[in-house]
N, C-alpha and C positions, 0 to 999 in steps of 0.2 A: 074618316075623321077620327080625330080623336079627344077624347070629349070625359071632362073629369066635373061629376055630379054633385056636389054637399062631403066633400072628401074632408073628412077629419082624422089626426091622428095623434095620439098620445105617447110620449115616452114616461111611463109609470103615470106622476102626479103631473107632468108639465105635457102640452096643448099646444104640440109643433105646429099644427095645421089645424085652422079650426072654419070647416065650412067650405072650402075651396072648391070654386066651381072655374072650369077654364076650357079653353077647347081651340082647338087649331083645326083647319079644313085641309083637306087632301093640298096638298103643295104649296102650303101657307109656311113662309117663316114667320113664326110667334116670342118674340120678346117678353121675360121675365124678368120686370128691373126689380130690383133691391137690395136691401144694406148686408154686411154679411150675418149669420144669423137670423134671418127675417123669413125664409123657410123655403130657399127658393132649391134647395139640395134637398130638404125633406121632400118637395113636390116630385124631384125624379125619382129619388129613391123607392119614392111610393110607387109608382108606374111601373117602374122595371121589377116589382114585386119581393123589393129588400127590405120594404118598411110596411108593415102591416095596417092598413087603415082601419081605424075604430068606428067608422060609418063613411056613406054613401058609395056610387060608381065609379067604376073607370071604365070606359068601351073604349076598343079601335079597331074600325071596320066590323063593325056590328057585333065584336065579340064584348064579354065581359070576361074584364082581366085583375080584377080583384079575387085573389083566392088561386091564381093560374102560377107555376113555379118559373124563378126567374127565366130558366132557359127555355121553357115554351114561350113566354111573351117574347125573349128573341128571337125563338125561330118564326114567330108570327109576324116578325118585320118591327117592331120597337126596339131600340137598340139607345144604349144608354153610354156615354160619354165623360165621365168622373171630373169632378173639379183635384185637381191635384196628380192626374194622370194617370196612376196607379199602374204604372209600368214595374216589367223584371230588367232592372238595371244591369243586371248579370247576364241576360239573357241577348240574344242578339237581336236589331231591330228585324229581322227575317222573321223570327222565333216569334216576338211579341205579337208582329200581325197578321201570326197564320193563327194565334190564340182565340184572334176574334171571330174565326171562322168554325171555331170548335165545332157548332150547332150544325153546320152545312160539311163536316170532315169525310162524307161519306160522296159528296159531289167532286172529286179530285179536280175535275176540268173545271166545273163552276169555281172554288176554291182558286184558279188560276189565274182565270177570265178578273175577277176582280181585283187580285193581285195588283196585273197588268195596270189597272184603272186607277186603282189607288197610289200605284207606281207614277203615271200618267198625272195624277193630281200633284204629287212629290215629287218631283224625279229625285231630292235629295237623298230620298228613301231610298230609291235604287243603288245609287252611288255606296253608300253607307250599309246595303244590307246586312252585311256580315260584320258590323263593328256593332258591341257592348251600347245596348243602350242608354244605361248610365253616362257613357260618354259623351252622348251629345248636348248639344247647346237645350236652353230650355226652349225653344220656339221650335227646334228639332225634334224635341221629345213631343211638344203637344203636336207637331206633325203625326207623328208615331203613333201617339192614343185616337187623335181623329182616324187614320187611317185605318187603325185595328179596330173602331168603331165598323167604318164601312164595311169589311171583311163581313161584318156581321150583315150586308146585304138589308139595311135599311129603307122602309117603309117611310118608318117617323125616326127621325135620331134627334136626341134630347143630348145638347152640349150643353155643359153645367163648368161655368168660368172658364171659358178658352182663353182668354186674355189675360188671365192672371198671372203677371209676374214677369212678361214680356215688354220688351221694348216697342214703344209706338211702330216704328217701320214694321215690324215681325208682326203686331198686331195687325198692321192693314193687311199684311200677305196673308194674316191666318183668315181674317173678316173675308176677304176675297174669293177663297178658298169654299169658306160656308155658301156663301152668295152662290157661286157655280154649284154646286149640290144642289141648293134647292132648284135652283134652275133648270138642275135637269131632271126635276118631279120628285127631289124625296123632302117629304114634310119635315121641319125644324123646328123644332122648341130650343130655344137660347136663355139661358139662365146667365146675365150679365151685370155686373155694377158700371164695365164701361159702358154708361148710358147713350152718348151720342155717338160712337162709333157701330154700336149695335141697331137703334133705333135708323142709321142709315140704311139699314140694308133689308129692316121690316116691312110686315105691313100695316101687324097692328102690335100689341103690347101690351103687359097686365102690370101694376106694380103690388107687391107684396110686402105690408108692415108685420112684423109679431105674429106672422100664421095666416093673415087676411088680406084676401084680393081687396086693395084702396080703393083701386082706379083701373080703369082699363079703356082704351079706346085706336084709332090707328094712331103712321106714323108720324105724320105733321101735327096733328091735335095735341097729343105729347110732347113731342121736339116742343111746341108752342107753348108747353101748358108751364105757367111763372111755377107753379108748386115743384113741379119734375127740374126745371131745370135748375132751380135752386138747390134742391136736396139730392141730384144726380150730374147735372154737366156742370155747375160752376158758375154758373150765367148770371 
């Protein structure tokens, strides 16, 4: 499980997160709606151990990962997924997602084995290995980040706006895409504003205003709830 305690965090004088408790269960996919700015990037940042928190826990799988360096909580199976990609455009899609495997570069076979898999998940990947990753499409490229995500042999992987910026059709194939992950046992935390394409493929969900867990509950209660769907699907 992974399980976030009274988590507060401060940048100087402002109060990105203030109080955040949240917690997904071994092979839960967990939704995080909110507006942009609302702290749903602060909440990864913090986990993957990029943003300092000013008080309470983080565990995953009985450890405590507050105070642990980013690349131990990856190698401990948390693996974090950027809103915005954060690819080397120069770089060739081969290149970007052997990056993700940095932490495991001494396992040359394992390193391979997952290749394959995340190849298996893309085959667009395959086709394309040796072309500039700058070049591809944007639904290609978030192909590219989730996959160099996995490289990192994910536990829990935390995607922070997979849909931004994509075209509806590219956004189902990517949503599809997550669904099979979890499916086959790795825990997801979803950082999303598209509300009803995400809350489809949940089970529960948290909403976040100004730093602060609102609401939380599963995925029908939400889809249902007049507040959510107004301030999220349009309804």
């Amino acid at each position: 499980m992974l399980q976030l305690d009274n988590i507060s965090v401060n940048y100087g004088g402002f109060r990105a997160l203030d109080n955040v408790s949240i917690h997904a269960k071994e092979g839960e996919l967990v939704v995080l709606l909110g507006a942009n700015g609302a702290g749903k990037s602060s909440i990864f940042l913090t986990i993957s151990g990029l943003n300092k928190a000013s008080t309470g826990s983080i565990r995953f799988g009985g450890k405590e990962l507050v105070g642990m360096k980013p690349s131990s909580i990856v190698h401990d199976g948390v693996v974090h997924c950027p809103e915005g990609r954060k690819l080397f455009p120069g770089m060739s899609v081969l290149k970007n997602l052997l990056l993700g495997a940095y932490v495991h570069r001494a396992d040359k076979a394992g390193v391979n084995r997952t290749l394959e898999e995340v190849f298996s998940l893309f085959p667009i990947l395959h086709e394309k290995r040796e072309v500039n990753a700058g070049s591809l499409s944007g639904g290609q490229q978030q192909m590219v980040a989730i996959g160099r995500a996995l490289m990192g042999r994910p536990k829990a992987l935390l995607l922070d706006e997979p849909s931004l910026g994509l075209a509806p059709l590219v956004v189902k194939q990517v949503f599809e895409v997550i669904q099979k992950i979890n499916q086959a046992g790795t825990t997801v935390l979803l950082a999303e504003q598209n509300a009803y394409a995400a809350l489809k493929i949940a089970s529960r969900a948290y909403v976040i205003e100004s730093g602060r867990i609102v609401m939380e509950g599963d995925r029908d209660e939400l889809l249902n709830n007049e507040q959510v769907r107004k301030a999220y699907i349009g309804a």
